[in-house]
C-alpha positions in Angstrom: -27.5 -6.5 10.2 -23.9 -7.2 10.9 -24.9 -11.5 10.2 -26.5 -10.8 7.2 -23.3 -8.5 5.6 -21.4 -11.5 6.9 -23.4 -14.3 4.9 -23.2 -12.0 1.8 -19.4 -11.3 1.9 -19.1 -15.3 2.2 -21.6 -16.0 -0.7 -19.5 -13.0 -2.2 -16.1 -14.5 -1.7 -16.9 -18.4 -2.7 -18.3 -17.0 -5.8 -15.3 -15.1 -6.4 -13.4 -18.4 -5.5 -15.9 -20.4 -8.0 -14.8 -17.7 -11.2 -17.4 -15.3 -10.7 -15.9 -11.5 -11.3 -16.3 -9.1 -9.1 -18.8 -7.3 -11.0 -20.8 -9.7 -11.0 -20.7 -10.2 -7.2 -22.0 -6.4 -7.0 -24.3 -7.1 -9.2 -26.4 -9.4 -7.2 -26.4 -7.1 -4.0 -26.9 -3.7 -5.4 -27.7 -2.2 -1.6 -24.6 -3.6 -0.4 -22.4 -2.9 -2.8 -20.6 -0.1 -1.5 -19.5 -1.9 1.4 -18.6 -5.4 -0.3 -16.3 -3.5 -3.0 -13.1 -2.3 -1.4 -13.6 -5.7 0.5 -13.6 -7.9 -2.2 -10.9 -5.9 -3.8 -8.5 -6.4 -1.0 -9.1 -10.4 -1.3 -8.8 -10.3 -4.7 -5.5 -8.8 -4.4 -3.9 -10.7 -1.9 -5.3 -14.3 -3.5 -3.7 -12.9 -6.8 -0.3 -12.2 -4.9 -0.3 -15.7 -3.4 1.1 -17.4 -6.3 4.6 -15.4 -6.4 6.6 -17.2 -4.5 8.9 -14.7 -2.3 12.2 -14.8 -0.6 11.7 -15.8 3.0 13.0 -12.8 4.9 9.9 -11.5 2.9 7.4 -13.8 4.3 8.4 -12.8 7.8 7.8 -9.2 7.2 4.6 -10.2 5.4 3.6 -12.1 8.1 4.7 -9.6 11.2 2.1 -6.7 9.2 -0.7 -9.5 9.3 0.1 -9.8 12.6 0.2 -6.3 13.7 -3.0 -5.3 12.0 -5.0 -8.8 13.6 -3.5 -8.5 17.0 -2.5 -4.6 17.7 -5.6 -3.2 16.3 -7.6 -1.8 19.4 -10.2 1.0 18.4 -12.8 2.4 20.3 -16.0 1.0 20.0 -18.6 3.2 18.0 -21.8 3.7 19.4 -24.6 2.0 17.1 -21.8 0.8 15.2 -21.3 -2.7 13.4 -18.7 -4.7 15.3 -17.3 -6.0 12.0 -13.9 -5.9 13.2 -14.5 -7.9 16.2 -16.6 -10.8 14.4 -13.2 -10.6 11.9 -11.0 -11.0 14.7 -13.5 -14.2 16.2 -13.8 -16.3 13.0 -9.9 -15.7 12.4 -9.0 -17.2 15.8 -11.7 -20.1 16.0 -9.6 -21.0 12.1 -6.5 -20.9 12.6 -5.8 -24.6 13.9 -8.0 -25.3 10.6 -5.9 -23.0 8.4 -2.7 -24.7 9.1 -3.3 -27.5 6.7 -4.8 -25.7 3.9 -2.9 -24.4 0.9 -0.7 -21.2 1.1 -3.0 -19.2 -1.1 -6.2 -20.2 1.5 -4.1 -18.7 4.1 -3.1 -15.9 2.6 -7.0 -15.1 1.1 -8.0 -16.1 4.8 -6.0 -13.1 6.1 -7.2 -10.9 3.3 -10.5 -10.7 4.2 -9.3 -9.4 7.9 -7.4 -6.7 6.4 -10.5 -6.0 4.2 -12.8 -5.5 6.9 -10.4 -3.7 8.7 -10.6 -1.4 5.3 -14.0 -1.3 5.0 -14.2 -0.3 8.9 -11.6 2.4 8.5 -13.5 4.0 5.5 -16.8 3.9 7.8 -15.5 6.6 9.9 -15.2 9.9 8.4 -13.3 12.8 9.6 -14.2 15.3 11.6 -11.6 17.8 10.7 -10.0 18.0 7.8 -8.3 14.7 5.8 -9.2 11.4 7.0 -6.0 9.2 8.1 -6.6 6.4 5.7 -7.1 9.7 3.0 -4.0 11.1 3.9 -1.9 7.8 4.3 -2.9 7.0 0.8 -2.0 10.4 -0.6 1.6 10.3 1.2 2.3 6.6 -0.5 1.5 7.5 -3.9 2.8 10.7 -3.9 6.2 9.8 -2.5 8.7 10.3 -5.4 10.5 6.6 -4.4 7.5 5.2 -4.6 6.8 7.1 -7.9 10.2 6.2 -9.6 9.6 2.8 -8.7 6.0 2.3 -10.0 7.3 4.1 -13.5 9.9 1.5 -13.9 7.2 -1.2 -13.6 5.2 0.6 -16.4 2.8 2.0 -13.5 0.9 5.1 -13.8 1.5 6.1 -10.2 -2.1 8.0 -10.0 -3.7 5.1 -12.0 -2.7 2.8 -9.4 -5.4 1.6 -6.7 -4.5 2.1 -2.8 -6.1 1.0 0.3 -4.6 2.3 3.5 -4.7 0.0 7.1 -4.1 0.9 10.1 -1.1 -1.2 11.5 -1.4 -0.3 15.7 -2.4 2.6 17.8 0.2 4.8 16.8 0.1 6.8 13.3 1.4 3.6 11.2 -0.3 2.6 8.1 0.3 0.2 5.8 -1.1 1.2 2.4 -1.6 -1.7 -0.6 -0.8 -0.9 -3.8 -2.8 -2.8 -7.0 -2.5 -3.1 -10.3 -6.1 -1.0 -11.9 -6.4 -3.8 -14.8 -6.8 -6.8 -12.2 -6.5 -5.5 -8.7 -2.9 -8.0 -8.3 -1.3 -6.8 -5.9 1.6 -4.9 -6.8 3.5 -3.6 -3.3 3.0 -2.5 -0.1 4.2 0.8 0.9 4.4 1.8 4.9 3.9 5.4 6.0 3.8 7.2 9.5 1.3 10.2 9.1 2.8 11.8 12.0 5.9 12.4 10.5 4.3 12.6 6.7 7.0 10.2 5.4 7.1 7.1 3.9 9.3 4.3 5.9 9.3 0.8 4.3 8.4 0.0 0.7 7.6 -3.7 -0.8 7.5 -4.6 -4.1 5.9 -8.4 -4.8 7.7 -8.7 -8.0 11.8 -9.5 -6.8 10.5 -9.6 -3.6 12.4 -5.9 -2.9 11.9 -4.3 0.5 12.7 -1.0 0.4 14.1 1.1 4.2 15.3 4.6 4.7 18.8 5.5 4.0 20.6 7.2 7.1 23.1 10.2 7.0 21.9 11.4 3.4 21.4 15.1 3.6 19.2 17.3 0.8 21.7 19.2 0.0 24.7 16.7 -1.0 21.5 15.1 -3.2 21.1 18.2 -4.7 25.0 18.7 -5.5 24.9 15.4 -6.9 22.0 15.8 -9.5 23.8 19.2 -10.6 26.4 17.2 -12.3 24.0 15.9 -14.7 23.5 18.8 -17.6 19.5 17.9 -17.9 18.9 18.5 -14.1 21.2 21.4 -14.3 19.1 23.4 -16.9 15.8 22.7 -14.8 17.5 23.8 -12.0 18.9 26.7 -13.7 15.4 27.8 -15.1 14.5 28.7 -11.6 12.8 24.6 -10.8 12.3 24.5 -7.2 13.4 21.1 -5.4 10.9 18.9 -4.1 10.6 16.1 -1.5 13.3 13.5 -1.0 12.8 9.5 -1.1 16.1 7.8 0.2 15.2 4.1 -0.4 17.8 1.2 0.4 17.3 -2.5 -0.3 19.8 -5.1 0.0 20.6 -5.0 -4.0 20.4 -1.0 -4.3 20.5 2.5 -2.5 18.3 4.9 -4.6 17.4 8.8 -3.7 15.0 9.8 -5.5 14.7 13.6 -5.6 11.4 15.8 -6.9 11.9 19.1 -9.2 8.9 21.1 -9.9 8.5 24.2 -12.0 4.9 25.4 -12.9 3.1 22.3 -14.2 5.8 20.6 -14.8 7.2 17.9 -12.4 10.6 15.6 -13.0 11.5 12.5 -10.7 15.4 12.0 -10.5 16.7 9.1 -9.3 20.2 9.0 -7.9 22.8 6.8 -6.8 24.7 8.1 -3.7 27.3 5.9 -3.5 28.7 6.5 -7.2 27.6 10.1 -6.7 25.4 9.7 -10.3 21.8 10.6 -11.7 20.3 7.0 -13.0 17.6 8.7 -14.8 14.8 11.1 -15.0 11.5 10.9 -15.9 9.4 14.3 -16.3 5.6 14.0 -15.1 
């Protein structure tokens, strides 16, 4: 069984390679669909990422994820299960002599298709109790107000946007990729620790902007700050209650970004610390 998924994610993906859509794929293996989709998605993604051409500091963190996810990744073995992630794992290592001296974008689809049967693996498993991990990574990503503010300003609907959470190692890190719902391009990649519930890294392809948590930033000074402006004011005033917190900082920027809710209504406010100003707010 596990062979003859392998054979049709290949035929999938050199179709895919050849111009065929995706659709199409699916298509020709209706009772395999289900699995082949969020796999071919994934690849999809990341060959459509290849051509933007980062900074380098950003190919190093790029490449310490892949790295994490191939070589940290230890679950427990299922019984009756399909050792898809171990047969991922063998072809990756017997190629990676061969993949040195193909083009960057080979590479990069090559360690696609391990993070996508990693995906498709994770989604195998459902929950016992309660929200799955890779459920509730996803949730925390997308619903992060940084994350939020950031998407809008790349003319994103944040809920329109597709995710598929990884596991990064055997603690409660995930790496959840964020794609564009016209195409599947990859947009970003947003880290989260479902331990803590909090998101901890966040990377943008476009600018190649990674995004880290801003130290010594407390709710309340955010709060003070976003008081000065007259619109967040008059939310506040009508009895809003304050959300979550995002404090983002890249090398270019420090942003807080700072949730008000009030029945149905929700506002993202993004603030600048250092000057002590609101940037902007969008209302949701």
């Amino acid at each position: 069984m596990a062979e003859e998924f392998e054979h049709i994610l290949d035929q999938c993906i050199d179709r895919l390679l050849r111009g065929e859509s995706l659709e199409q794929c699916l298509q020709r293996y209706p009772e395999q669909a289900a699995q082949l989709e969020p796999l071919l998605r994934v690849a999809l993604a990341t060959q459509k990422a290849s051509s933007v051409e980062p900074r380098p500091e950003f190919k190093v963190q790029a490449r310490q994820q892949l790295s994490s996810v191939l070589y940290r990744q230890k679950p427990k073995a299922q019984p009756g299960g399909v050792p898809l992630l171990d047969l991922a794992k063998s072809r990756i290592r017997g190629g990676v002599e061969g993949l040195r001296s193909r083009p960057v974008w080979q590479k990069a689809l090559a360690s696609a298709l391990v993070v996508a049967l990693i995906v498709g693996l994770c989604l195998t498993i459902p929950a016992l109790l309660g929200q799955s991990p890779v459920a509730l990574a996803e949730e925390l990503a997308i619903e992060d107000p940084g994350v939020q503010i950031l998407l809008i300003e790349k003319d994103f609907d944040p809920l329109g946007v597709h995710r598929a959470a990884v596991k990064a190692d055997g603690g409660s890190i995930y790496y959840v990729y964020l794609m564009n719902p016209k195409d599947d391009a990859l947009i970003g990649t947003v880290t989260v620790d479902i331990k803590e519930r909090m998101v901890t890294k966040i990377g943008l392809i476009e600018g190649s902007e990674q995004f880290g948590p801003v130290a010594g930033v407390s709710k309340e000074d955010i709060v003070q700050i976003a008081r000065r402006h007259h619109r967040v004011r008059e939310i506040l005033d009508n009895w809003a209650e304050v959300g979550r917190m995002s404090c983002l900082c890249s090398p270019q920027r420090k942003v807080v970004a700072l949730e008000l809710r009030l029945g149905q209504k929700r506002w993202l406010v993004k603030i600048d610390p250092t000057e002590g100003e609101v940037i902007s707010i969008f209302e949701r």
